[in-house]
C-alpha positions as CSV (number, residue, x, y, z in Angstrom):
1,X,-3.7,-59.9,-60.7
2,X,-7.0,-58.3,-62.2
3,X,-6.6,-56.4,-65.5
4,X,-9.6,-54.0,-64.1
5,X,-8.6,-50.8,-62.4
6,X,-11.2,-49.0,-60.1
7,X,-11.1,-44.9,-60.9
8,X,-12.4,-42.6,-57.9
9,X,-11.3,-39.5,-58.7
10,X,-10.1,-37.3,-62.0
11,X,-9.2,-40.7,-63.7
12,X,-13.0,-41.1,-63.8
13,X,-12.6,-38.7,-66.8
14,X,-12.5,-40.9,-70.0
15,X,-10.3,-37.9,-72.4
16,X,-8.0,-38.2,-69.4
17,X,-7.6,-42.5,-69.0
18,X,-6.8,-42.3,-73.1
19,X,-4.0,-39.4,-72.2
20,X,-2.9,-41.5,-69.4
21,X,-3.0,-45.3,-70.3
22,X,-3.6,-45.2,-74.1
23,X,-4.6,-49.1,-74.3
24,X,-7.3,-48.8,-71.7
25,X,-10.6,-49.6,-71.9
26,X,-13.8,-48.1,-70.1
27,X,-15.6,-51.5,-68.7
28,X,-18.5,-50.2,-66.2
29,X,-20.5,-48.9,-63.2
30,X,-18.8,-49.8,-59.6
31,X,-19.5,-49.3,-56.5
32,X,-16.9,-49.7,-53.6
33,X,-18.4,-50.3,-50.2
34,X,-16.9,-49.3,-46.4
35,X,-14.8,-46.5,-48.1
36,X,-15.5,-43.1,-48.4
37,X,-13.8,-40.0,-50.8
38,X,-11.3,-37.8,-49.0
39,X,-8.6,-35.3,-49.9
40,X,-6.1,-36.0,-47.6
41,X,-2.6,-34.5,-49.1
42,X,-2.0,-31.2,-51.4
43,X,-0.9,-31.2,-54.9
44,X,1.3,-28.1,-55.8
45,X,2.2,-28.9,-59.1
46,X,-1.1,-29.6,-60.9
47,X,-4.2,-29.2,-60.8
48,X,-3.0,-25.0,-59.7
49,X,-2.9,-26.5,-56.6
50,X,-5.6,-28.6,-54.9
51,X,-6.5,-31.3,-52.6
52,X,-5.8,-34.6,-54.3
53,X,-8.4,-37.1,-53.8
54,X,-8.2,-40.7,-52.2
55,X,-10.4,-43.2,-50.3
56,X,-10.3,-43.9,-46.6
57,X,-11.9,-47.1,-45.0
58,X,-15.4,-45.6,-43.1
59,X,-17.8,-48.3,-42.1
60,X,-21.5,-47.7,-43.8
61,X,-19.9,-45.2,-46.4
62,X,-19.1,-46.0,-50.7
63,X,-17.6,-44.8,-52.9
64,X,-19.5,-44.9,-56.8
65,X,-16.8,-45.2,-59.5
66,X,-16.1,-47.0,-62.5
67,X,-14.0,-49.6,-64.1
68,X,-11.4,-49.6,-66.9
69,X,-9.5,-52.7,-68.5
70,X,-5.9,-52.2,-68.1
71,X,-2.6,-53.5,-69.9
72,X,0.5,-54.0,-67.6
73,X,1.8,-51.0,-69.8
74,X,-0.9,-49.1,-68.5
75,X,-1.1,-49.9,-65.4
76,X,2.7,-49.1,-65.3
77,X,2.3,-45.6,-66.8
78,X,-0.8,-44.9,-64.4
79,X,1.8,-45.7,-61.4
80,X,3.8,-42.8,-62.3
81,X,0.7,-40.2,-62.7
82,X,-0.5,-41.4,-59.0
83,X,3.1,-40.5,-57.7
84,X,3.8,-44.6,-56.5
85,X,7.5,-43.8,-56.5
86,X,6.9,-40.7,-54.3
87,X,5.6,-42.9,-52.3
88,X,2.2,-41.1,-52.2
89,X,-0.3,-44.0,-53.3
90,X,-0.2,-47.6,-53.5
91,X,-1.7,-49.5,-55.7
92,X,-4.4,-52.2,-53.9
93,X,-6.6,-55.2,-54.7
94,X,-10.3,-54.5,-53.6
95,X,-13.8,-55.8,-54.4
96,X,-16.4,-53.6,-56.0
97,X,-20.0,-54.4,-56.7
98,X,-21.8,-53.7,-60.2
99,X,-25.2,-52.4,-60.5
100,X,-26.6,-56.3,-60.0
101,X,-24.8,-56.4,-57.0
102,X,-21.8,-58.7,-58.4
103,X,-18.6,-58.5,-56.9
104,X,-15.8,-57.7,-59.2
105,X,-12.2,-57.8,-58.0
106,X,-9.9,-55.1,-59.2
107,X,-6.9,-52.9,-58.9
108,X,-7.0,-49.2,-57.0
109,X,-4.8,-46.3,-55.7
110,X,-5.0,-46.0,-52.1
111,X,-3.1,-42.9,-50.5
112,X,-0.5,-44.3,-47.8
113,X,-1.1,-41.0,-45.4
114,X,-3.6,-41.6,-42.9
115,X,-6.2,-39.5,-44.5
116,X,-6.9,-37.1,-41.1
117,X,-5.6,-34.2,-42.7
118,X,-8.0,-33.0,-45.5
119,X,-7.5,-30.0,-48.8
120,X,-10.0,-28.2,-50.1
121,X,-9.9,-29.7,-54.6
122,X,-9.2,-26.9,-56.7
123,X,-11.9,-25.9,-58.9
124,X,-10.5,-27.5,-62.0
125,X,-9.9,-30.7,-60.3
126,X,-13.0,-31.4,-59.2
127,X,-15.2,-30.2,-62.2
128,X,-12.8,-32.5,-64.1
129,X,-14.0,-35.4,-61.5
130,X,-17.7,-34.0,-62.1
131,X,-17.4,-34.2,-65.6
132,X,-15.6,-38.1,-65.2
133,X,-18.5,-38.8,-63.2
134,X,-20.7,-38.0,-65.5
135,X,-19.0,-39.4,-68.6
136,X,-19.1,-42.4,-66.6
137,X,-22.9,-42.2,-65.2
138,X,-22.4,-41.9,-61.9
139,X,-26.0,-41.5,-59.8
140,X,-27.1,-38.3,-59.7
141,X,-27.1,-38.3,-55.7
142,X,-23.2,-38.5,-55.9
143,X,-22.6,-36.3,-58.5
144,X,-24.7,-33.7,-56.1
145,X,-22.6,-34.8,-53.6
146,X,-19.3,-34.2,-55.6
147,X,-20.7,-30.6,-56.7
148,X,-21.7,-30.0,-52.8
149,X,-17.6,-30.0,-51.8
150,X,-16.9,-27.2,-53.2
151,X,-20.2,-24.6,-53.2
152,X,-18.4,-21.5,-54.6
């Protein structure tokens, strides 16, 4: 199994990896094709309350994230923090592409509802995926599109 894990959404911010898996590594740039970012269940407990962000298979769409070396520690800790016993994510195997086009395998969280519901991110949450996105130099077209969910 790969050692890489592919972060979407808050876990794109590098203070929160550390806080979260303490022996991960930031490793680079991805870009996961035929999925696009959704916020398909609510969060009461963090975040003050907020759509909770997740990837849904959509044919011509992608999803820009990045990549971070994992331990099985980590990987173990980061099941807890994306609710797998709650049965509210899985993790998943999935290819991603570098800048130079190379595919990478790696390890995601996909949510296990179907994604047709969606909840508006709390303000906190997503300027804390803005700011992961740009800690992580995400283009500049996604990171408009991140800011353009929520235009208040």
């Amino acid at each position: 199994m790969s050692d890489l894990y592919f972060a979407y959404g808050s876990n794109l911010s590098h203070a929160q990896m550390k806080s979260r898996c303490p022996a991960s590594t930031p490793d680079q740039f991805a870009v996961l094709r035929g999925y696009k970012l959704n916020f398909p269940f609510w969060v009461e407990k963090r975040w003050e309350g907020s759509g909770a962000a997740g990837i849904i298979q959509a044919q011509g769409s992608l999803v820009e994230g990045f990549l971070f070396r994992m331990t099985d520690d980590d990987f173990t800790r980061l099941d807890w923090w994306e609710a797998v016993h709650e049965d509210k994510y899985r993790r998943h195997m999935i290819t991603v592409y570098t800048r130079d086009d190379a595919p990478i395998e790696a390890q995601t969280y996909i949510p296990t509802c179907s994604g047709e519901e969606q909840f508006l991110p709390s303000r906190v949450y997503l300027d804390t995926i803005i700011g992961g996105a740009q800690d992580c130099g995400l283009s500049q077209s996604y990171i408009d599109f991140l800011c353009a969910i929520r235009d208040d």
